[in-house]
C-alpha positions as CSV (number, residue, x, y, z in Angstrom):
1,X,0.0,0.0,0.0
2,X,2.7,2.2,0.4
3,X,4.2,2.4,-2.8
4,X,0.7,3.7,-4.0
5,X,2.3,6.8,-5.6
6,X,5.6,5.5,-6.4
7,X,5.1,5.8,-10.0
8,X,3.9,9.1,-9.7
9,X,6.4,10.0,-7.5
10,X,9.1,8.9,-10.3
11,X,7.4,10.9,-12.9
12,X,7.4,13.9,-11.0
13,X,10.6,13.5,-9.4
14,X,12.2,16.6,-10.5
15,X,8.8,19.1,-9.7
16,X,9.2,17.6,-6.3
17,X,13.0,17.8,-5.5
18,X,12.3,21.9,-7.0
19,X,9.4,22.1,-4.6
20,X,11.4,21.1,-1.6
21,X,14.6,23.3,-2.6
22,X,12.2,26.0,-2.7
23,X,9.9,25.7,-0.5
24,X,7.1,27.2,-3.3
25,X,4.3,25.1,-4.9
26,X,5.5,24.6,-8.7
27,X,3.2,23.6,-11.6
28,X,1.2,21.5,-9.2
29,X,-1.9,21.7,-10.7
30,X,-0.4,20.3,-14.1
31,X,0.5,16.8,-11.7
32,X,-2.1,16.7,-8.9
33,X,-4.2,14.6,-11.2
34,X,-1.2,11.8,-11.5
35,X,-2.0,11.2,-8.1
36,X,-5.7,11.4,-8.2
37,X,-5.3,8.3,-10.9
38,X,-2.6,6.9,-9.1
39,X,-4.9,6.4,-5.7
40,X,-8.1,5.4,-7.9
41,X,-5.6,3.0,-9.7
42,X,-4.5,1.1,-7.0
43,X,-8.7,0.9,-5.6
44,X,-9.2,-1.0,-8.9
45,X,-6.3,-2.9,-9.7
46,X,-4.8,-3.8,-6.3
47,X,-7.3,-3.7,-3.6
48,X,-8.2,-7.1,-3.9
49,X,-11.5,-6.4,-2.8
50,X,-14.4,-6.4,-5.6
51,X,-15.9,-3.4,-3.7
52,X,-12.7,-1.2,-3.9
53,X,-12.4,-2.7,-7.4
54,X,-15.5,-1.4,-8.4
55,X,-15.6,2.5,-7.0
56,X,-12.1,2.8,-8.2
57,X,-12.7,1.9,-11.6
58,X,-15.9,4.3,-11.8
59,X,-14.1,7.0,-10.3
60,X,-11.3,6.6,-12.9
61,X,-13.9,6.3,-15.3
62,X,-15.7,9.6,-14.3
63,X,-12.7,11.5,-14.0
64,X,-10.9,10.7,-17.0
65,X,-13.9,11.3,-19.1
66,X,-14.4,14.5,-17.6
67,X,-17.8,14.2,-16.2
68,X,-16.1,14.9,-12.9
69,X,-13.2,17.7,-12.9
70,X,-10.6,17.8,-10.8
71,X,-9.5,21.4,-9.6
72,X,-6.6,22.5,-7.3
73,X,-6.9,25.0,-4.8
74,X,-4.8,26.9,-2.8
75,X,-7.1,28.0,0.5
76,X,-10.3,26.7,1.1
77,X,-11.9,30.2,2.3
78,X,-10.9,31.8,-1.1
79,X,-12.5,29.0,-2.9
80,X,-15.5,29.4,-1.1
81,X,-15.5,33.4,-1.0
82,X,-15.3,32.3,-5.6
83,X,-18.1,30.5,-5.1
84,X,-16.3,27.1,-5.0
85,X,-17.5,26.2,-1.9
86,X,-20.7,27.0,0.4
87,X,-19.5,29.1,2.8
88,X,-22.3,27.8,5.1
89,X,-19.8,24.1,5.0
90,X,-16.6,25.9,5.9
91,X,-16.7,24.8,9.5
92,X,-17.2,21.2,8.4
93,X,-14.3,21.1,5.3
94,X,-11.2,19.7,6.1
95,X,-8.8,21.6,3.8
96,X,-6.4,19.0,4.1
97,X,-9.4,16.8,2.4
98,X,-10.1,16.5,-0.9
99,X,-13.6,18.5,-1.7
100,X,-16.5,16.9,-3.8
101,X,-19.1,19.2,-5.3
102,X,-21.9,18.6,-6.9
103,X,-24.8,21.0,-8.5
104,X,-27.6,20.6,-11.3
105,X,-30.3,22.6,-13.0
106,X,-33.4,21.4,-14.0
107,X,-36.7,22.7,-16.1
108,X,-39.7,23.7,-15.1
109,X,-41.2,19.9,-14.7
110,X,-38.0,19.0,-12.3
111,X,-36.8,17.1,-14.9
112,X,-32.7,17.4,-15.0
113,X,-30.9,19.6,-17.5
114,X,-27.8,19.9,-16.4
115,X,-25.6,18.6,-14.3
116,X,-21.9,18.9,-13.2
117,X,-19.8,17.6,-10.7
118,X,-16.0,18.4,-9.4
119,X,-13.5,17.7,-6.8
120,X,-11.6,20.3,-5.3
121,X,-7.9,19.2,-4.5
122,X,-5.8,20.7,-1.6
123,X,-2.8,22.0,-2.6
124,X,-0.9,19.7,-0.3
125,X,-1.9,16.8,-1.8
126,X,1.6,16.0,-3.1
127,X,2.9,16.8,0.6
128,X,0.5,14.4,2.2
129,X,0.9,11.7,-0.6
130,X,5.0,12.0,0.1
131,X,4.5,12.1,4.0
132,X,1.5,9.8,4.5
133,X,0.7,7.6,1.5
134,X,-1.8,5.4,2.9
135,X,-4.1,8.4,4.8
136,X,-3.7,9.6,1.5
137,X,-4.8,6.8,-0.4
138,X,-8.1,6.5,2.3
139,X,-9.0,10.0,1.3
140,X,-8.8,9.5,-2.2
141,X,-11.1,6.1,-1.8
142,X,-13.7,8.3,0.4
143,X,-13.7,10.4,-2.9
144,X,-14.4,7.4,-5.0
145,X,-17.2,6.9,-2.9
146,X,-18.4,10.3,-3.4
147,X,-18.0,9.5,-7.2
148,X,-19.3,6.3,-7.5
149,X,-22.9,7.7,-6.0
150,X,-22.8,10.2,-8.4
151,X,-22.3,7.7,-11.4
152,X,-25.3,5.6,-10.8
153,X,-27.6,8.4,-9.6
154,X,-28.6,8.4,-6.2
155,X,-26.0,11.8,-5.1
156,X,-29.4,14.2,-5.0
157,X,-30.9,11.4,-2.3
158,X,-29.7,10.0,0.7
159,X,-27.1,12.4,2.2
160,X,-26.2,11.1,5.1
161,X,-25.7,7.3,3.7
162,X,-24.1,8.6,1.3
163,X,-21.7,10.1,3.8
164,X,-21.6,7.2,5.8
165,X,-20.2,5.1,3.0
166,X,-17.3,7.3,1.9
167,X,-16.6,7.5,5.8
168,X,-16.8,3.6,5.9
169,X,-14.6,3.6,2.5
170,X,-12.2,5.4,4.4
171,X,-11.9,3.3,7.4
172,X,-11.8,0.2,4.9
173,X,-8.5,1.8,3.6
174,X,-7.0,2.9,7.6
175,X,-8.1,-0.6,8.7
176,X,-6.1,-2.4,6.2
177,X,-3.2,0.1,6.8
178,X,-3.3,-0.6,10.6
179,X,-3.3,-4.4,9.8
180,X,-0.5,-4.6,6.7
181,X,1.6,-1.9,9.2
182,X,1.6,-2.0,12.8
183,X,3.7,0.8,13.2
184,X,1.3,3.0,12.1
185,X,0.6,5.7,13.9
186,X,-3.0,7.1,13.4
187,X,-4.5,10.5,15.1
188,X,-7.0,10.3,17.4
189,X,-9.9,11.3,14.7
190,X,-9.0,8.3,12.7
191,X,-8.9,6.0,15.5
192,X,-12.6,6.9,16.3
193,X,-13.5,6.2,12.2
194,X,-12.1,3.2,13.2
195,X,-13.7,2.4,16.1
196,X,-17.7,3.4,14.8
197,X,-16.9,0.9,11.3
198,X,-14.1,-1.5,12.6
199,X,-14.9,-4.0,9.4
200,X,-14.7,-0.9,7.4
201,X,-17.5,-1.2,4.0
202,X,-18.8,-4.6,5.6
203,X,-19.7,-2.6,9.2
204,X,-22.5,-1.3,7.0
205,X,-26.3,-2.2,6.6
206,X,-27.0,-4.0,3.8
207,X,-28.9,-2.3,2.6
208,X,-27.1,0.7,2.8
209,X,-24.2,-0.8,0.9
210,X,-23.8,-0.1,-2.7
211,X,-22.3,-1.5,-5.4
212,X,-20.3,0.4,-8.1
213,X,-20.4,-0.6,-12.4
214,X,-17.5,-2.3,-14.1
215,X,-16.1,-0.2,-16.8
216,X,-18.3,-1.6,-19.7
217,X,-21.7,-0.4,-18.1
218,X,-20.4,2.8,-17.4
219,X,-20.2,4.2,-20.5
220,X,-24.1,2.4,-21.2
221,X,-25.3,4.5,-18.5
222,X,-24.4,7.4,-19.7
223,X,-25.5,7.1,-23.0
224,X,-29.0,6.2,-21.9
């Protein structure tokens, strides 16, 4: 799980040795997605786990595709003073987090026009990949989550499921950290994630569970 990045790490080699000369924050927009794929990469090629498998293949899906954008940011309050974010939610954003967002218009019969979707990346990113690769990799899977409900239509219903399941995604990820590396060292926040869904995914209803598309029904749904 570590070496998650590694390849992106080695493509980016020489942005990062600049970065840590100068202590500025070059051309990281250009390379934040590298790592964005690189975490929903490892979900669906490496997790072993036909959940994972399955969020992290839509989320690549989505992404790369660009029904979901992925945006760097500097500072979350001057995002949300742009509009980026509800200033109403800036008590509850982490800005070391990655940000999903989500809006859509629709006519006068409620019937959807429009729709569009983005995630907000913290600046940081590259820092906290570098530093702590598998916290890193957790966040990126609670995104996936985020994704995934978009992609089969249920991210205008259900919030706090919804919210539940990428936090549940998340522990999935610290859980399998804690167990694969004992020496981990996790802050007191995560050890409570941990102790509300200590299976992870599986500590979950059933019925509040749900299940991702493989990559050939993705592009089906979208055309329909």
């Amino acid at each position: 799980m570590k070496d998650v990045f590694e390849q992106a790490n080695m493509n980016h080699r020489a942005t990062i040795i600049r970065n840590q000369e100068s202590g500025a924050q070059h051309d990281m927009s250009g390379i934040m997605s590298s790592y964005v794929y690189a975490g929903f990469a490892w979900l669906a090629n490496r997790s072993n786990s036909p959940y994972l498998q399955e969020i992290g293949t839509t989320a690549w899906h989505m992404c790369s595709q660009n029904y979901v954008g992925l945006r760097a940011f500097y500072d979350i309050e001057p995002a949300a003073q742009r509009g980026l974010i509800d200033p109403n939610s800036l008590p509850f954003v982490d800005p070391t987090w990655p940000h999903f967002r989500y809006g859509f218009e629709t006519d006068k019969t409620g019937i959807i026009e429009y729709e569009a979707a983005e995630v907000l990346l913290p600046y940081n990113l590259l820092q906290q990949a570098l530093s702590n690769p598998i916290d890193t990799l957790a966040k990126l899977a609670h995104t996936a989550s985020r994704i995934n409900d978009i992609a089969i239509g249920r991210y205008d219903t259900f919030d706090i499921e919804m919210s539940l399941r990428a936090t549940a995604t998340y522990a999935e990820i610290l859980g399998r950290g804690t167990r694969l590396y004992p020496e981990l060292v996790l802050t007191d926040k995560q050890q409570e994630i941990l102790e509300h869904f200590p299976n992870g995914f599986e500590t979950m209803k059933k019925n509040m569970r749900g299940r991702g598309m493989n990559g050939n029904q993705i592009p089906n749904y979208w055309r329909n």
